[in-house]
N, C-alpha and C positions, 0 to 999 in steps of 0.2 A: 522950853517946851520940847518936847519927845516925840521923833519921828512915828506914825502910827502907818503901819503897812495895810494895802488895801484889800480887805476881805473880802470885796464883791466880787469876784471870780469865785474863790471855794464858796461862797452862802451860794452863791447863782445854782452852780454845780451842782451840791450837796441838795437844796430844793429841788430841783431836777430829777435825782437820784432817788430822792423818798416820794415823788409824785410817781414814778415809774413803779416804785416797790409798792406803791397803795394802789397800784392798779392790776399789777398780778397779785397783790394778796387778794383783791376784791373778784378777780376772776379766777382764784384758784377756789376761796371759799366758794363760790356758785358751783364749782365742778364738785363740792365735796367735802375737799377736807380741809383742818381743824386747821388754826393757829396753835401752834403750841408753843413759837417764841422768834421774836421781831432781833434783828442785829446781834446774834449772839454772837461774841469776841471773846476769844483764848486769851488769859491775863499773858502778860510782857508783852516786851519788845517782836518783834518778828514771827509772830503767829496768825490765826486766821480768822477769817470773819464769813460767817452766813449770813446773806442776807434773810432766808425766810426758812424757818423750819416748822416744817407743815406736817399733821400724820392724817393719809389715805382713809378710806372705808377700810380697807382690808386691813389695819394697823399699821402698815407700811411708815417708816419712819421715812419723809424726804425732807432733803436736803436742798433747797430752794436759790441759785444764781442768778438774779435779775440784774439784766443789762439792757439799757436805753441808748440809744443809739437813732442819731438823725438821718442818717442813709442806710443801705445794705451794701453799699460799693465793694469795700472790703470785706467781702463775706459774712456782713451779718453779724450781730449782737454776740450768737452763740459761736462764732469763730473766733471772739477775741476772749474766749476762755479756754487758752492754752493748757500746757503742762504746767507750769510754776502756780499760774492762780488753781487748776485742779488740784493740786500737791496742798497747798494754802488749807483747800477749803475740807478736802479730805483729812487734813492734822486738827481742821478746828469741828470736825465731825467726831473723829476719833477721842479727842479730848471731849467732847461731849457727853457723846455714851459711856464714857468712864462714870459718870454718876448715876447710871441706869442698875438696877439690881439685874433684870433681865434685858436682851437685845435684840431687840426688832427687828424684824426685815429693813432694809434700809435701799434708798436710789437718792441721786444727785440729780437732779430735775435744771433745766435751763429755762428762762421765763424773757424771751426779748419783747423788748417793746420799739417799736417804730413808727415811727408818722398814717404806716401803711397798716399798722393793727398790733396784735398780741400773737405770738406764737409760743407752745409752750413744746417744749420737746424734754420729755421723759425718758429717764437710764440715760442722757444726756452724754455723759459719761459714767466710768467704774471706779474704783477704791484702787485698782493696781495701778 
């Protein structure tokens, strides 16, 4: 019989992760705008992942980061999306729009979620 290693941290986790993503998806549609696509992932190895790509009233294409998080101790949901996970999300942005004929206005949007509520903070950060 074959060792089986214990998943119930990443399932815990990962549930966790998608109840927080269905709660800024659900409060970004009330502000507005559109799903246009849930988890999108850049094929291979070491590329990026959006959680939520949403487009504005105004066309605006955004780029959606949700981070849950149980305290703000350490600065908060939208602090712990440094340079490398920006860098990440901007390459799996950019490989996105590659299959656009025409290209949108675009912003990186940050969507925390916390014990203490939803805060959404817009142009989050930039592409540079």
């Amino acid at each position: 019989m074959g060792f089986l290693p214990d998943n119930t941290q990443h399932t815990s986790t990962k549930r966790i992760g998608d109840a927080a993503e269905d709660e800024a998806l659900h409060y970004l549609q009330a502000q507005g705008l559109r799903l246009v696509m849930r988890n999108y992932r850049t094929p291979g190895r070491g590329g990026g992942e959006i959680d939520l790509i949403m487009q504005d009233r105004d066309t605006t294409l955004v780029f959606v980061e949700v981070r849950k998080r149980k305290t703000t101790r350490h600065g908060g949901a939208a602090a712990s999306v440094g340079r490398v996970k920006q860098r990440r999300i901007v390459f799996a942005a950019q490989f996105y729009l590659l299959k656009l004929r025409i290209l949108p206005p675009c912003r990186f949007d940050v969507v925390e979620v916390t014990p203490d509520g939803l805060a959404w903070l817009k142009a989050a950060f930039d592409a540079s």
